[in-house]
N, C-alpha and C positions, 0 to 999 in steps of 0.2 A: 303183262296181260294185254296192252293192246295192239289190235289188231291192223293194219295197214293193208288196204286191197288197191291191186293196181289193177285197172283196166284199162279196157278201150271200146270203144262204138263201132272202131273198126281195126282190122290185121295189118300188120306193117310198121308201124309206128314207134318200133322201140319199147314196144312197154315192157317186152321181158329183161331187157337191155337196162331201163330203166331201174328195175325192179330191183337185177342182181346187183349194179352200182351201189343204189342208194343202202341197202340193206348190206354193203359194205362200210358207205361211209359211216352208218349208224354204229355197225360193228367199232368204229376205229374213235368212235366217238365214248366207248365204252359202256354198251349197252348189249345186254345176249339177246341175238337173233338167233330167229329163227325164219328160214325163207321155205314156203309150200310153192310147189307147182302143182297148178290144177288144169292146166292146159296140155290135152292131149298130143300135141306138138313136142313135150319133154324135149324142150332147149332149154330149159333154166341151169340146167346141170352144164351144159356147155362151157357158163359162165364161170365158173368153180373149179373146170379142169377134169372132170367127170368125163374117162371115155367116151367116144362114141357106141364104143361096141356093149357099155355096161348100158343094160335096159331093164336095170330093176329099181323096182317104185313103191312108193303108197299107195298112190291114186289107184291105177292100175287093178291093183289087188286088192282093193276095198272092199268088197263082197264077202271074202273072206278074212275080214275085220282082221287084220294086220296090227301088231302093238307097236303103235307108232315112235317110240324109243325104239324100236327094231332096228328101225329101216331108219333113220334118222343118220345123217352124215354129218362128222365135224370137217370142215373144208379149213385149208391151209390159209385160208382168209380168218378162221376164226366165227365165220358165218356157220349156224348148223343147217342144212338143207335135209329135205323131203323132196327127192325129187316125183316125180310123174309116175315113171314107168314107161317103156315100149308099150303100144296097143296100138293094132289095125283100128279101120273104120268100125269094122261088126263091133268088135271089143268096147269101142268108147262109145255107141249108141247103146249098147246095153248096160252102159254102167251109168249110162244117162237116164235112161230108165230106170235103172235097179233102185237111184237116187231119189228118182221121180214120185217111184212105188213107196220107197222106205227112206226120208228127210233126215232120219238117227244116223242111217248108216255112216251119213257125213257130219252130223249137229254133235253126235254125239263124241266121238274123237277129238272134234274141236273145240269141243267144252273143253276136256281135258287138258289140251292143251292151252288155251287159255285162263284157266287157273292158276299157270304160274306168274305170281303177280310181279316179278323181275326180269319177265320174256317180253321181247317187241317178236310180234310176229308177223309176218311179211307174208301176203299172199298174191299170185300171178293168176290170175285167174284168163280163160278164154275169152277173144276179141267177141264184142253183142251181150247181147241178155243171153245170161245160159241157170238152169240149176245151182250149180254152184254159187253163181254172184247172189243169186236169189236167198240163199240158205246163208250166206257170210255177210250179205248188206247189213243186218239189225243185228248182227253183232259187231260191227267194224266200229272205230274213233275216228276213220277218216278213208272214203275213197277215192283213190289219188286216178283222174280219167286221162292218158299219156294221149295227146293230139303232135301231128308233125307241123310245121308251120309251112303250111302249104295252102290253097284255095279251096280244097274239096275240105282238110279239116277247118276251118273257116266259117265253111257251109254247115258243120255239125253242130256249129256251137249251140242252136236251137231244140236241137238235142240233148244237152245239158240242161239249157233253160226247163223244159219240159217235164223232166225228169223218166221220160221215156227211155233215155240212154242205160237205166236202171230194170228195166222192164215195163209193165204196164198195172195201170189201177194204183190203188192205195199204199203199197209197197213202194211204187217209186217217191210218188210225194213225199210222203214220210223221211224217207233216208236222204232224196236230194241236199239235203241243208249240208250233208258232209261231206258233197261232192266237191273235190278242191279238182283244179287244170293244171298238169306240167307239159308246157309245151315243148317237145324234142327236134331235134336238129336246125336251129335258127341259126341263120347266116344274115349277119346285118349289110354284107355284103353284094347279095343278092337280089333285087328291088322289089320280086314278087315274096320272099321268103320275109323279108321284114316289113311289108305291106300284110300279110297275112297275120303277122304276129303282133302287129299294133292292133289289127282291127279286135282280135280275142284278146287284147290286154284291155281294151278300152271298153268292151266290153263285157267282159268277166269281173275287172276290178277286184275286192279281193280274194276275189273264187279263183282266181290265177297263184298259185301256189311257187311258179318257177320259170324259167328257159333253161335249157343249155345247149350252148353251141354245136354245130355243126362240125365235128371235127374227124379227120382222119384217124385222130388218134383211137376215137369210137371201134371204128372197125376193126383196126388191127389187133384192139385190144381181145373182141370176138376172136377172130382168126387167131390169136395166142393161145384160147382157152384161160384168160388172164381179165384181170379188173382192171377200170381207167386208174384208177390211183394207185395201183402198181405199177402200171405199164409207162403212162406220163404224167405222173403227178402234180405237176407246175403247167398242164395245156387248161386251155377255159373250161372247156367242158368239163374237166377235175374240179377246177373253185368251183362253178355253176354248181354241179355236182354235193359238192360241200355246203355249198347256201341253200341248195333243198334241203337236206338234211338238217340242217340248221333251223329251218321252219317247219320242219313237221317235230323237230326235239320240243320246239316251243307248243307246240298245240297236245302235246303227251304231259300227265303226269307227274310229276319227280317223283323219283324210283331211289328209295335211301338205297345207302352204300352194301348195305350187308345182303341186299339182293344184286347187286351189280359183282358176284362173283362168277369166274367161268363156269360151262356146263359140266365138267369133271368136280366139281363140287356138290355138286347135287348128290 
């Protein structure tokens, strides 16, 4: 049952990167995920090995309330996905709307799926305040905000403080409290990239949830259509990697054994 949303304040950052890793590592930790993309970019499938050319979704087709066991993917990681769907600009402003007009359309399904109280569910939601984060913030156990350790994310942290990074009014204050920071691609090598990331650890404190390095092996693992702990499982960003997941298992639950069977069980 609970719910894990990944964002960000702003695009670029790794967060889908982020998102499909750690809802690996949970996976391997033995725990059923489940990972949504709600981000009309549909790269999360990328992650999983999911064609380029396959552009079918949940998201996508929500309007026509989709049974989301349908469209739900077991991936060779063991991960189940929901991806996106393909959709133009017109496409995603009107289901930004359609969300807008009718909050069920998406509350509802996700009640459902949340119900199963032996599911970690993983959500990727769009970089900003969007609909979506709006409707899954007061249901979440924790929102994980992916910042790169750079000077401009830096500059966001007040953002967080704020709880603006949430949206605006009563909705954000409220939920701030379960804003946690994992800060991506730190290089301690670098003077600005580890100046950056002292200044948000020092001052986040324990709202800092994580780092992980900066590594090559990030990327290629992208370019594989493969997971970092497939691809090189002994580089830092894999332990990194592993010690988030390790601290978001601690802020969940315990999940007795007789629900931690695979989804073919069900």
């Amino acid at each position: 049952m609970p719910l894990i949303i990944f964002a960000s304040p702003k695009g670029g950052v790794g967060k889908t990167t982020m998102a499909a890793n750690i809802a690996d590592a949970l996976r391997r930790n033995g725990r059923r995920v489940l990972v949504i993309d709600f981000d009309p970019q549909n790269t999360l499938r990328l992650h999983f090995g999911v064609p380029l050319s396959d552009g079918a979704g949940f998201l996508a087709n929500l309007p026509k309330r989709p049974d989301w066991r349908n469209v739900a993917r077991q991936t060779a990681s063991g991960v189940m996905l929901l991806p996106h769907g393909a959709i133009d600009i017109r496409g995603a402003l009107g289901l930004s709307s359609a969300i807008e007009r009718d909050p069920e359309l998406l509350a509802a399904p996700m009640r459902a799926i949340l119900a199963d109280p032996g599911l970690v569910v993983i959500a990727d939601t769009p970089p900003g305040p969007s609909h979506a984060l709006n409707l899954l913030a007061p249901m979440a156990s924790l929102v994980i905000a992916v910042l790169l350790a750079d000077a401009t994310s830096a500059a966001l942290v007040p953002e967080i403080d704020n709880g603006r990074f949430l949206g605006q009014g009563t909705m954000a204050a409220l939920f701030a409290g379960r804003l946690r920071v994992l800060l991506n691609g730190v290089d301690p090598n670098a003077r600005l990239s580890r100046a950056a990331a002292e200044t948000v650890a020092r001052h986040l404190g324990p709202r800092l949830l994580g780092a992980v390095a900066r590594e090559e092996a990030v990327a290629e693992a992208l370019a594989a259509q493969r997971l970092i702990l497939d691809i090189s499982p002994n580089s830092q960003a894999a332990e990194d990697l592993r010690e988030v997941a390790r601290g978001i298992e601690a802020a969940m639950p315990a999940v007795p054994d007789t629900l931690q069977q695979g989804w073919g069980a069900r």
